[in-house]
C-alpha positions as CSV (number, residue, x, y, z in Angstrom):
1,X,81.6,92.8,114.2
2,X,80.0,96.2,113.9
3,X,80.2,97.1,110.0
4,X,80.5,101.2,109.5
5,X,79.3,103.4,106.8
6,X,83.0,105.4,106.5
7,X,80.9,108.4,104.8
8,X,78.4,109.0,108.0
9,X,79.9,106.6,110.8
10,X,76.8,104.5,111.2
11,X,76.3,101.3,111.5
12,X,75.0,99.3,108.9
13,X,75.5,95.6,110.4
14,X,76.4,93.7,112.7
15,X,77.9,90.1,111.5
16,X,78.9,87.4,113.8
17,X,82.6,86.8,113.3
18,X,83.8,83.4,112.6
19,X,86.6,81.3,114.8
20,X,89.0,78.7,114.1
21,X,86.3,75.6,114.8
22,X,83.6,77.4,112.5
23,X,86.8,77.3,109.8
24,X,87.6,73.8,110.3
25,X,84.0,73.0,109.5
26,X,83.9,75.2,106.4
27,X,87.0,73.1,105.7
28,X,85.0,70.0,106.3
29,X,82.2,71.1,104.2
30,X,84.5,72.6,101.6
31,X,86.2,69.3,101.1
32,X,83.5,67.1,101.3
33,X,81.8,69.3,98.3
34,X,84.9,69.1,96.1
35,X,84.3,65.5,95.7
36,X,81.5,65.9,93.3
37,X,82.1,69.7,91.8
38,X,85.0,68.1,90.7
39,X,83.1,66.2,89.0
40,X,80.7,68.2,87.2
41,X,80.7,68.0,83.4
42,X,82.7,71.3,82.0
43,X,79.6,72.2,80.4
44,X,77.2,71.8,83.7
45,X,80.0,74.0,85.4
46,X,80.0,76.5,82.6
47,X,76.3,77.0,83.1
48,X,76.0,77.2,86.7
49,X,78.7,80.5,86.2
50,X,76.9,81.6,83.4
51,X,73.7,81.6,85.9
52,X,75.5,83.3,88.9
53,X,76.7,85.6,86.7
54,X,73.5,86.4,85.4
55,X,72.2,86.4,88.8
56,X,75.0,89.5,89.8
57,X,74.1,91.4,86.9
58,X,70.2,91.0,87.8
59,X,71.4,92.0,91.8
60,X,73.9,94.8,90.5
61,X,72.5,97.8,91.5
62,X,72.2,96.0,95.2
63,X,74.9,95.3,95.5
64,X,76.4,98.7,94.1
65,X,74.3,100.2,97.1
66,X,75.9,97.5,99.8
67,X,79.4,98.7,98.6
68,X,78.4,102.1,99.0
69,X,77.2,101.8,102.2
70,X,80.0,99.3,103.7
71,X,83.2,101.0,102.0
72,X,82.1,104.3,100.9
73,X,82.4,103.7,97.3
74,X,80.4,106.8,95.4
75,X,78.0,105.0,93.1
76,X,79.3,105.4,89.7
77,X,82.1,103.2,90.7
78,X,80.2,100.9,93.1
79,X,78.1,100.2,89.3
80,X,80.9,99.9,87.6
81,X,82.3,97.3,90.5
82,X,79.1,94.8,90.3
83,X,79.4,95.1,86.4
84,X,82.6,94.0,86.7
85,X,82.5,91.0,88.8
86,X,79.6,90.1,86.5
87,X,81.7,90.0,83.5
88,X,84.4,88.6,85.9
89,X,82.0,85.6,86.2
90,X,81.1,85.2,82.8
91,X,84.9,85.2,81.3
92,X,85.2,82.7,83.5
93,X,82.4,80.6,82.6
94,X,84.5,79.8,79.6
95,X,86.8,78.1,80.8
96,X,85.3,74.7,81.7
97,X,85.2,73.5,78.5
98,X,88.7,75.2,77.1
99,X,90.8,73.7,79.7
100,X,92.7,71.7,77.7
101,X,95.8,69.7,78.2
102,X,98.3,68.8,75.5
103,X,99.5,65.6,73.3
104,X,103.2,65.3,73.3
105,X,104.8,63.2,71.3
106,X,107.6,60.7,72.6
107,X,108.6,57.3,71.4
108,X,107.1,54.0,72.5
109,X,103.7,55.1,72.9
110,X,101.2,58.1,73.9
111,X,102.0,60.5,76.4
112,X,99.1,63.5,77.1
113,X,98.6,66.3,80.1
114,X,95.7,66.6,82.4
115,X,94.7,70.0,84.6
116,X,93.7,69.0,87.9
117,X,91.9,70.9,90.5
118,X,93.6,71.9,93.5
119,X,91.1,71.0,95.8
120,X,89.9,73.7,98.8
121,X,91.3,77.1,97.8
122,X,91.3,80.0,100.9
123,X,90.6,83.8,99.1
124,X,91.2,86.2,102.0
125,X,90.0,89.8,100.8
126,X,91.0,92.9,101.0
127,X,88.9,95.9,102.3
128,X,89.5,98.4,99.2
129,X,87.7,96.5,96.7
130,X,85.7,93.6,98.2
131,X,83.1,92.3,95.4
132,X,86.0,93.1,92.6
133,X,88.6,91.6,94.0
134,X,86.7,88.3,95.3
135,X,85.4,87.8,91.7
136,X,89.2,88.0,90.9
137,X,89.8,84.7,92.6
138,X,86.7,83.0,93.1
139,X,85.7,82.7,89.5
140,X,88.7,80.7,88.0
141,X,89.0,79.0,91.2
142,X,85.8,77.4,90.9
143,X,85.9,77.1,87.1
144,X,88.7,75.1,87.6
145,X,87.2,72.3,89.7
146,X,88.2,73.9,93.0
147,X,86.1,74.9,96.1
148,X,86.4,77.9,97.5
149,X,86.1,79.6,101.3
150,X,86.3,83.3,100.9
151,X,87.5,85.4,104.0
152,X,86.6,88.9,103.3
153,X,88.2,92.0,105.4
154,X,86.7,92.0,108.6
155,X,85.4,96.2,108.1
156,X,83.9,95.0,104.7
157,X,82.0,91.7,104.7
158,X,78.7,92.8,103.3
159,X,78.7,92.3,99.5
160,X,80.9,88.6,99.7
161,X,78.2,87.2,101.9
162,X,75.7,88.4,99.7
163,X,77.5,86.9,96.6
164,X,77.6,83.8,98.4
165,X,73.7,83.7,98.5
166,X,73.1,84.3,95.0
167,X,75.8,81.3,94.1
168,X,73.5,79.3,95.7
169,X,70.7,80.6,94.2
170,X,72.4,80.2,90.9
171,X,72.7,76.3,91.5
172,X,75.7,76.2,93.2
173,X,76.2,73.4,95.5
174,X,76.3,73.9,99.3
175,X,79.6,73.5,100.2
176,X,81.4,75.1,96.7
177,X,81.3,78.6,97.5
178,X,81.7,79.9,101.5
179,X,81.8,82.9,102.8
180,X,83.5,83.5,106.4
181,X,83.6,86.8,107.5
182,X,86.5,87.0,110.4
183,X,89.2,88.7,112.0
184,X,92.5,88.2,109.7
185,X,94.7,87.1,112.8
186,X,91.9,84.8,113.6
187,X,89.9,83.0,110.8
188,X,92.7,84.4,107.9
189,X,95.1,82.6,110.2
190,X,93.6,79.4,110.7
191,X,92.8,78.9,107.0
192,X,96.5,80.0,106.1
193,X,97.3,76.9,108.6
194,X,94.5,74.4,107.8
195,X,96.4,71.4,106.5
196,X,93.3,70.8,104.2
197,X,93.3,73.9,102.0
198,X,95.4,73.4,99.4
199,X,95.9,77.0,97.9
200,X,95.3,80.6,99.6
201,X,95.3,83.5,97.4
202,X,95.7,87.2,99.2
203,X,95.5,90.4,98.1
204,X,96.3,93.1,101.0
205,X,99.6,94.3,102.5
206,X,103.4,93.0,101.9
207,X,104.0,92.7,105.4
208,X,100.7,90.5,106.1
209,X,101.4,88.4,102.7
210,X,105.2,87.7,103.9
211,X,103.8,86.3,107.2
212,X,100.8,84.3,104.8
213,X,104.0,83.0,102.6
214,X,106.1,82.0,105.9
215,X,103.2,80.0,107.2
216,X,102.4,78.4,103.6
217,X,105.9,77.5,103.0
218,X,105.6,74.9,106.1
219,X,102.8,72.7,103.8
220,X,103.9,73.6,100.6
221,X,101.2,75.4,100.3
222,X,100.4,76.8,96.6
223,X,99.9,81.3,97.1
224,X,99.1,84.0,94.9
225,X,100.1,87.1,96.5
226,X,98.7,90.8,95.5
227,X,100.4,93.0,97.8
228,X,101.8,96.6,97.9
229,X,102.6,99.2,95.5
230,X,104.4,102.6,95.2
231,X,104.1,103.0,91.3
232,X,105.0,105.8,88.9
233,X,103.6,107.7,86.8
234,X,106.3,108.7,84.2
235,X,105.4,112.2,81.8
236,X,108.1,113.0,79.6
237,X,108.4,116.5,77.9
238,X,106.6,115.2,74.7
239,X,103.8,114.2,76.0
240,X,100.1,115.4,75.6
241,X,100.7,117.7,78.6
242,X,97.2,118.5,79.4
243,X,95.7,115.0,79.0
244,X,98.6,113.7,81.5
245,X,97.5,116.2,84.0
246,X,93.5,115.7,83.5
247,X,94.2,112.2,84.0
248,X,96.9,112.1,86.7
249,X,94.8,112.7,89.9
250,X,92.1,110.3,88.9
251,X,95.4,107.6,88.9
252,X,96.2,108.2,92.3
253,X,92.9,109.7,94.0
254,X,90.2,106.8,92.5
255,X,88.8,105.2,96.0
256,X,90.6,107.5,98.0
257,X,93.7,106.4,97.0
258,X,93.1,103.2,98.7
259,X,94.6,101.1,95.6
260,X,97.5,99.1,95.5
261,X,97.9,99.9,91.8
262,X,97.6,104.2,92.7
263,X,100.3,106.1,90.6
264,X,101.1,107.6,93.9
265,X,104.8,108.7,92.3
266,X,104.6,111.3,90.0
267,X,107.5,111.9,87.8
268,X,107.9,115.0,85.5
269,X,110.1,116.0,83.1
270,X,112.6,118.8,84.7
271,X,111.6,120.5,81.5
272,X,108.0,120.9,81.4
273,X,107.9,120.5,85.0
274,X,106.3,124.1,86.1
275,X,104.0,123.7,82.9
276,X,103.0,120.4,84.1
277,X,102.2,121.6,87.7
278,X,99.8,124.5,86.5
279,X,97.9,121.9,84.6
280,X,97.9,119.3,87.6
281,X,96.8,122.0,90.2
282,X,93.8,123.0,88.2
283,X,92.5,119.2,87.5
284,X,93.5,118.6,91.5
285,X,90.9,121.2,92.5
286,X,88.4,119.9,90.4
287,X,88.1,116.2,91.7
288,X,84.4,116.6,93.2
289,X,85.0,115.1,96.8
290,X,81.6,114.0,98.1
291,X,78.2,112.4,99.3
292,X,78.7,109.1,97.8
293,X,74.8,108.2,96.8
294,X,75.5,111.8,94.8
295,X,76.2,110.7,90.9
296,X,78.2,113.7,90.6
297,X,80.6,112.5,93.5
298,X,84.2,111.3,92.4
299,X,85.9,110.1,95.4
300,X,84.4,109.2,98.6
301,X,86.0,109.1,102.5
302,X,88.8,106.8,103.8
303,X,87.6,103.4,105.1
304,X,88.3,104.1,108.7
305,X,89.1,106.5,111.2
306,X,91.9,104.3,112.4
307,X,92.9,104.4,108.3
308,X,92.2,108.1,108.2
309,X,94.6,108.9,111.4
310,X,97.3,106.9,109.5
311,X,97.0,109.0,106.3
312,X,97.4,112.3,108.5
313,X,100.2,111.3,109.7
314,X,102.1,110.9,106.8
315,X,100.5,114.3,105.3
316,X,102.0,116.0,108.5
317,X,105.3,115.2,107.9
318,X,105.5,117.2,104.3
319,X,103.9,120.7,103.6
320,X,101.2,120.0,101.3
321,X,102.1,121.7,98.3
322,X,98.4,121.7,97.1
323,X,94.9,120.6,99.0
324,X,91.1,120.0,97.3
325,X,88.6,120.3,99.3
326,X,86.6,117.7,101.1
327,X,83.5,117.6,103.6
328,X,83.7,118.4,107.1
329,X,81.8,116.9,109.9
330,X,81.0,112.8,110.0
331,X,82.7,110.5,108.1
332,X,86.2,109.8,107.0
333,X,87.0,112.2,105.2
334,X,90.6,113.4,103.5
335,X,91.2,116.1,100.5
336,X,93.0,114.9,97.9
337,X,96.5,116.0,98.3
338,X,99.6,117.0,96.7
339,X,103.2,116.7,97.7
340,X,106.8,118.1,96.3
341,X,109.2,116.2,98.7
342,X,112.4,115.0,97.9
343,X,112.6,111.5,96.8
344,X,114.4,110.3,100.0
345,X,111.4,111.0,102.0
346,X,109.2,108.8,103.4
347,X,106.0,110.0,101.8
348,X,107.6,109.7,98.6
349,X,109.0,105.7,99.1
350,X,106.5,104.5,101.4
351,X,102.5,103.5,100.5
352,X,100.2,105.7,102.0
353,X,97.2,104.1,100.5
354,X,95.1,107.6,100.9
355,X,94.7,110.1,98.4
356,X,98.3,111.5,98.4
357,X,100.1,112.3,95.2
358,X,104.1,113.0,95.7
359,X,105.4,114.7,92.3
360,X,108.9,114.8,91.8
361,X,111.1,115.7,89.0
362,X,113.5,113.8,86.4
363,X,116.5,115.0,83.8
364,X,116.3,112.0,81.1
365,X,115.0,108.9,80.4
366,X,117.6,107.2,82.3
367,X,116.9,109.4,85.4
368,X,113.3,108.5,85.2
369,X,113.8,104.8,85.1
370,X,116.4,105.2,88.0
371,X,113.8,106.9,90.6
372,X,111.0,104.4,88.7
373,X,112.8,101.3,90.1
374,X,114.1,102.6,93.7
375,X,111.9,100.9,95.1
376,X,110.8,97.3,96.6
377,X,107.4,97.2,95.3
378,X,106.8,97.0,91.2
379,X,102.9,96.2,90.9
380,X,102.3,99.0,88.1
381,X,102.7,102.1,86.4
382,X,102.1,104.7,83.5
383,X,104.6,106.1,81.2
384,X,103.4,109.5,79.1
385,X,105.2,109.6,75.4
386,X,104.5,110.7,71.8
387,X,107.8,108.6,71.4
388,X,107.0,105.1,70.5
389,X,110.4,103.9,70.7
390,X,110.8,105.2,74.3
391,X,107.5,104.1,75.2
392,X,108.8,100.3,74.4
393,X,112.2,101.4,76.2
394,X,110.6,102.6,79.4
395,X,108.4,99.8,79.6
396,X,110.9,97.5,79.1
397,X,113.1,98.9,81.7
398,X,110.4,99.8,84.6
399,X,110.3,96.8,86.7
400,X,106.5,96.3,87.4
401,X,104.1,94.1,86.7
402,X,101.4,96.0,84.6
403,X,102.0,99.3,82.8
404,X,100.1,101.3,80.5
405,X,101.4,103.5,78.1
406,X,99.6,107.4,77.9
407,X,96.8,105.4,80.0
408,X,96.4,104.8,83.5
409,X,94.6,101.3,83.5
410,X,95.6,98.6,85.2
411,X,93.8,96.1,85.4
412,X,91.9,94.6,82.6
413,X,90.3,90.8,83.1
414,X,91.0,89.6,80.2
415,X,94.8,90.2,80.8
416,X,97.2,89.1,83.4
417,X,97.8,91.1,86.6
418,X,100.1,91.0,89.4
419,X,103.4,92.5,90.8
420,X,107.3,92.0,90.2
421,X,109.4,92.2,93.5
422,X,107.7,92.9,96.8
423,X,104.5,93.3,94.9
424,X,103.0,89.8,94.7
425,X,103.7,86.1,93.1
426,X,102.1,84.7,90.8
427,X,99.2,86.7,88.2
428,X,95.4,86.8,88.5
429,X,93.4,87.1,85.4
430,X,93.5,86.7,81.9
431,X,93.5,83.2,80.3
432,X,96.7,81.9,82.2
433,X,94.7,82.3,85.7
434,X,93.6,79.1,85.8
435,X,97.0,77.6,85.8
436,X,97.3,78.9,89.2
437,X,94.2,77.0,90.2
438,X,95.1,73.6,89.0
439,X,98.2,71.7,89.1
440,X,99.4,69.6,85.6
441,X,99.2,65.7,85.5
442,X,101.2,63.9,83.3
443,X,100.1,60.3,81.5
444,X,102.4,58.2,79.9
445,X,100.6,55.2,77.9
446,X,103.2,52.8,76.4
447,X,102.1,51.2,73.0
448,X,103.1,47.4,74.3
């Protein structure tokens, strides 16, 4: 596989691509490792995460660079990216020694709970985040006891397999943490279908995650599925109208808009709406489209050309009602883009996953949550309010999976994250993650 820069179009790599037999001996190796990770003391494991941690944040700037240059990330996030999976790692590290079980009491004699690992877990990885969103399942997967095989997007393998050498480095075992970069329908596939993983978590498309679900369904197989999203960002008439604007292209525009959790809905208040769009058209224009090595640059290209053809053609069908500028010449480039259609349309109900903002507006609160919720995806949104008592309301009512109230965070790892509806099952992060990566054994010990 030939890896691209998306900013200049050339080549950085080229990375062999694995096929189903080189699966089914990462399999092999995968399982015969789990036998004694499993058995590493909670302490030991805690260290050896402490160390790979340590190792990332020692190897951040490197592998800022490698994001930069394999998914045209501009810097300050690529940074921000490594220091996150660092911290990732180390919240993780934790848990070893606080996964506890409970005492329950029952008659006739002692009955306690045990978390078991799962055994091989599969973490296929999307192309919009690589390092951040492997960290997401990797580290309480192997806190927990598990070994992992990590199938990263076939355009953006570079900074999982690098990951993979410094786990080793760390201490890591051979056979704990793999890395097989692959074509989805291919490698993805066969570890969907291997009868010896026990668990594949997925982050990328709802269409590709329905078919990953189908095909798990026939073993039983445990999932945790991060998927689409078409989420709103909700700015009533009360609220601080010029920190809502400053902040609502950076919701929708960060990485392109190539985020599942992009507030690529905007709803505004009929009553402030014209006020709202002054304010929205001035912070639009000043999103600083670039060079990604530049520190100054904000948002870098699309991913692909193939990506940046399919962004077009959504733009094509609605009259952009406002346009930044981008540059010309190589590389993937798209300006951030604003759309008024109406909320029938398909750019307003369908995910682009580019930087494409459809604003619409809304009577009441009622209306608001209405156009919030017509929709099959509910992964996450933002609601705008000096009113507490309607910021409780609203979030109450919008159905997604992570919401922020006059903020447009979404993720945050020491808090649960995932999507209600079409979005996802199941949550990654936060201190219930490692449920998901063990099942709970039950001991009853009679007093006779």
């Amino acid at each position: 596989m030939k890896i691209v820069n998306p900013a200049t179009e050339d080549v950085v790599a080229d990375v062999e691509a694995a096929d189903p037999a080189e699966v089914d001996r990462a399999v092999e190796r995968a399982r015969t490792a789990y036998a004694a990770w499993r058995q590493v003391s909670p302490g030991d494991r805690a260290r050896l995460l402490r160390r790979f941690a340590d190792l990332v944040g020692e190897h951040g700037e490197e592998l800022a660079r490698l994001e930069l240059a394999n998914a045209g990330h501009p810097i300050g996030n690529a940074r921000w990216e490594a220091g996150a999976v660092r911290d990732v790692l180390h919240f993780y590290a934790g848990a070893p020694e606080r996964d506890h079980g409970k005492q329950i009491p029952v008659p006739g004699g002692v009955d306690v709970t045990f978390q078991e690992p799962l055994g091989v877990v599969g973490v296929i990885v999307p192309w919009n985040f690589p390092m951040l969103i492997m960290s997401w399942g990797v580290a309480p997967a192997l806190a927990a006891g598990n070994t992992v095989i990590v199938k990263p997007a076939e355009w953006t393998p570079l900074t999982a397999l690098r990951l993979a050498e410094l786990a080793l480095a760390a201490g890591l075992p051979e056979g704990v943490l793999q890395v097989l970069p692959g074509v989805g329908e291919v490698a993805g596939a066969r570890l969907v279908e291997h009868p010896d993983v026990a668990k594949i978590v997925f982050t990328g498309s709802t269409e590709v995650g329905k078919e990953i679900a189908a095909k798990a369904a026939a073993q039983v197989k445990r999932v945790t599925l991060e998927l689409g999203g078409k989420s709103a960002n909700i700015i009533f008439a009360d609220a601080d109208l010029d920190r809502a604007a400053q902040a609502a292209p950076y919701a929708v525009f960060d990485n392109a808009g190539q985020d599942c959790c992009a507030r690529s809905r905007l709803l505004v208040q009929a009553s402030v709406y014209d006020a709202f769009m002054e304010r929205l058209t001035e912070a639009v224009r000043g999103v600083v489209v670039g060079d990604p090595l530049d520190e100054s640059t904000e948002m870098g290209p699309l991913i692909s050309a193939e990506h940046l053809d399919r962004v077009r053609g959504f733009v094509q069908e609605s009259a952009p009602y406002l346009q930044g500028s981008c540059p010309g010449g190589k590389g993937y480039w798209f300006p951030p883009t604003v759309l008024t259609p109406d909320v029938t349309d398909r750019t307003f109900t369908e995910e682009i996953f580019g930087p494409v903002v459809s604003v619409a507006p809304f009577e009441d609160e009622a209306d608001a949550v209405r156009i919030a919720n017509d929709t099959p995806y509910g992964l996450s949104g933002s609601i705008w309010t000096r009113d507490v008592g309607r910021a409780l309301r609203v979030s109450r009512a919008v159905e997604a999976g992570a919401l922020s109230v006059n903020s447009n965070a979404s993720v945050r790892y020491w808090t649960p994250f995932g999507g209600f509806k079409q979005s996802g099952l199941g949550r990654e992060l936060g201190p219930d993650a490692l449920a998901a990566f063990t099942e709970t054994k039950n001991v009853f010990i009679s007093w006779e």
